[in-house]
N, C-alpha and C positions, 0 to 999 in steps of 0.2 A: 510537433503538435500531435495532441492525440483525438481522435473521431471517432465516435462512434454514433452511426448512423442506422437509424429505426430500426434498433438490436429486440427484435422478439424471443424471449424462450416459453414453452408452454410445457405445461405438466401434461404428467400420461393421458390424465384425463379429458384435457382440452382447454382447461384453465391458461391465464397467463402469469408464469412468472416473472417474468419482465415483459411490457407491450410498448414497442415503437420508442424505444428507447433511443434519445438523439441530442451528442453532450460533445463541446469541442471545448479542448481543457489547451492552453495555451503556455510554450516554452517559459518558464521560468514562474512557472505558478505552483500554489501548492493548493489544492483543488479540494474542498469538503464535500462528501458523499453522506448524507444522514439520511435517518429514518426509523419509525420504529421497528419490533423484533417481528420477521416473519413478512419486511414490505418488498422484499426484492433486491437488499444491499449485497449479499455472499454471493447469490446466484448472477449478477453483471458483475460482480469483480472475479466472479471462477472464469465466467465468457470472456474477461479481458487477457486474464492469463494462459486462458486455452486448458483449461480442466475442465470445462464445460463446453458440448457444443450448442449455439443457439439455433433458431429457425430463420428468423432473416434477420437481415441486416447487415451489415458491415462495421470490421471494428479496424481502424488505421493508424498507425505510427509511423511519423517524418515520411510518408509516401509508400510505406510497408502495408499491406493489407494482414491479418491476421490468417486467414481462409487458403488463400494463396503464398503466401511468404513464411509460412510459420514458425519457422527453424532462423530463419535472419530474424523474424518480429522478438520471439523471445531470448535471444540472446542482447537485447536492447533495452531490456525490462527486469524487473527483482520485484518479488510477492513475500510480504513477511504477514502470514495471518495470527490470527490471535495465539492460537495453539501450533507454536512449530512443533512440526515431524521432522524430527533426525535422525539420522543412524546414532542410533543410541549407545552401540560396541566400536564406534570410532572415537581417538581422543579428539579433543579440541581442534589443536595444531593440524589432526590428519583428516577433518572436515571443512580444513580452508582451506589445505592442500589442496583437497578434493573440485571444491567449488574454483580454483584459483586456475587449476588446469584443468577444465570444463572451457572457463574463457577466455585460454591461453595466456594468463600472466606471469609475465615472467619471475622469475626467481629473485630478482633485485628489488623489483615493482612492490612481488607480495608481501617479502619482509618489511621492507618499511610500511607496509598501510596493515598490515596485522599486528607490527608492532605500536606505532600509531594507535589505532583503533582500539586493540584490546588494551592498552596502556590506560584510555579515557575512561574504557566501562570496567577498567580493574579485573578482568579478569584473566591479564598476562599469564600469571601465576598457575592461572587452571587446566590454559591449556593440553597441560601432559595427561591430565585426568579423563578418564571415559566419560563421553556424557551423560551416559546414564547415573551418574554421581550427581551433575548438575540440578541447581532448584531451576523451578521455572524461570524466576527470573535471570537466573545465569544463560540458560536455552535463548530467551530472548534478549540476551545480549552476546550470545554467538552470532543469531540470525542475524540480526543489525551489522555486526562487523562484514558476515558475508553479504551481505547486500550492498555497502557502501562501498565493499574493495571493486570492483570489477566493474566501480562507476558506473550505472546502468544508466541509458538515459530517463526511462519510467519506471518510476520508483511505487508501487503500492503496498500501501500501509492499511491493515486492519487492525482497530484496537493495539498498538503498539506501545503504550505506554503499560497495557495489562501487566506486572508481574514486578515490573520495573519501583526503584525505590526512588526518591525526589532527585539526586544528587545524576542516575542515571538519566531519568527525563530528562532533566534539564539538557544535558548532554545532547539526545536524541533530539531536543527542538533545535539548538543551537544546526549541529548539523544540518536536521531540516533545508532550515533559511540558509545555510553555505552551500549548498547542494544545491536551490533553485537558481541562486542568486548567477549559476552557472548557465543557467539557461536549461536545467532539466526540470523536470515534470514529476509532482507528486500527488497522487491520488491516495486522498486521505479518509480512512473513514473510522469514526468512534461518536462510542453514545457518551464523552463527556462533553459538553458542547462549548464550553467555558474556553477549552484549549482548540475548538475549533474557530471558534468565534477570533481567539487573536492569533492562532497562526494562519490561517486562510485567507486568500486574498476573493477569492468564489465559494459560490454553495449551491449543493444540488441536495432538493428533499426526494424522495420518494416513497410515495403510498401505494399501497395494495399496487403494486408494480411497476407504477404511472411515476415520470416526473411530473410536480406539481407546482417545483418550486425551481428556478436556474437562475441565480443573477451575482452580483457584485454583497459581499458582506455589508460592505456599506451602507447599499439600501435598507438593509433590515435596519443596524446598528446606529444611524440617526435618527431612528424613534422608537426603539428598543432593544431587549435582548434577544440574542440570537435563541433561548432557550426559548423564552415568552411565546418569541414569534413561534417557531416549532410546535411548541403546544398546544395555541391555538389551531395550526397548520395541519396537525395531526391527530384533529379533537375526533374520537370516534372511527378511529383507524381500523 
């Protein structure tokens, strides 16, 4: 399970980027994160992954605290943000490498789930290439591969379908739901909300830094759309 408990960050100036932020996201979910641009979504997913520090709060996984555990918290965890940063002069092959012995996988383990994985999003074949060759959407279907091989159990996702073509999405939801169905955890966040709406089993809105919104998709989705509701939810943000 993941927790995070009255997570504040404030700007230099005093402002809150995120205020008393407090979200218990449950094994085997895949957890929607919305809101509009500029309401506090980047800055609690940098705090979750530890590129951001916050002022108070508490962020926890399966009894890991973030503050104190940090080096066990994120080796339990994979961030794929809109815009991956690669080592742009490694090939393909020698950026899983890389990632695969980081979380000590072994040599039997990582071939078949590199072969596996890049087999789906078709980009076996590029491996050998620098990445700097690669389009965006190739880049984002590197990050994917390394994020799914070393099994993490909290998976987050910004904008992850960005760059991707329909064939690979697809792909990327499928996964998803095999992923959770395992009992791990996905925090999901994107402004399409069509693909939040059916792959989410929860939804968290947040405004000008505040959650406003936490509960079961459901309840929105027996008397409308998850966009509607949003819009309304976010009139004058």
């Amino acid at each position: 399970m993941l927790e995070i408990k009255n997570v504040s960050k404030r700007y230099k100036g005093g402002a809150f980027a995120n205020k008393n932020i407090t979200l218990e996201i449950q094994d085997g979910e895949i957890f929607g994160f919305i809101g509009p641009n500029g309401a506090g979504k980047s800055t609690l997913i940098k705090s979750i992954v530890g590129l951001h520090l916050f002022d108070e709060g508490e962020i926890s996984l399966d009894g890991l605290t973030l503050k104190k555990d940090d080096v066990e918290f994120k080796k339990k965890i994979a961030y794929i943000p809109d815009n991956p940063d690669l080592y742009e002069n490694l090939t393909g092959i020698s950026y899983l490498n890389f990632i695969a012995d980081i979380f000590n996988i072994s040599k039997d383990e990582r071939t078949q789930k590199i072969d596996s994985l890049a087999s789906k999003f078709e980009i076996k074949n590029d491996l050998g290439n620098k990445i700097k060759t690669y389009s965006h959407g190739m880049k984002q279907k590197l990050s994917l591969v390394a994020a799914f091989m070393h099994n993490p159990k909290l998976l987050i996702l910004d904008e992850p379908f960005v760059g991707l073509d329909p064939k690979a999405s697809y792909i990327v939801k499928e996964l998803m739901k095999d992923y959770v169905s395992k009992g791990n955890i996905i925090f999901f966040s994107s402004h399409v909300l069509e693909v939040v709406e059916k792959l989410c089993s929860h939804v968290a809105i947040i405004k000008k830094g505040e959650i406003v919104f936490n509960s079961k998709i459901q309840d929105i989705t027996n008397n409308e759309s998850l966009e509607s509701f949003f819009l309304e939810l976010t009139e004058h943000a």
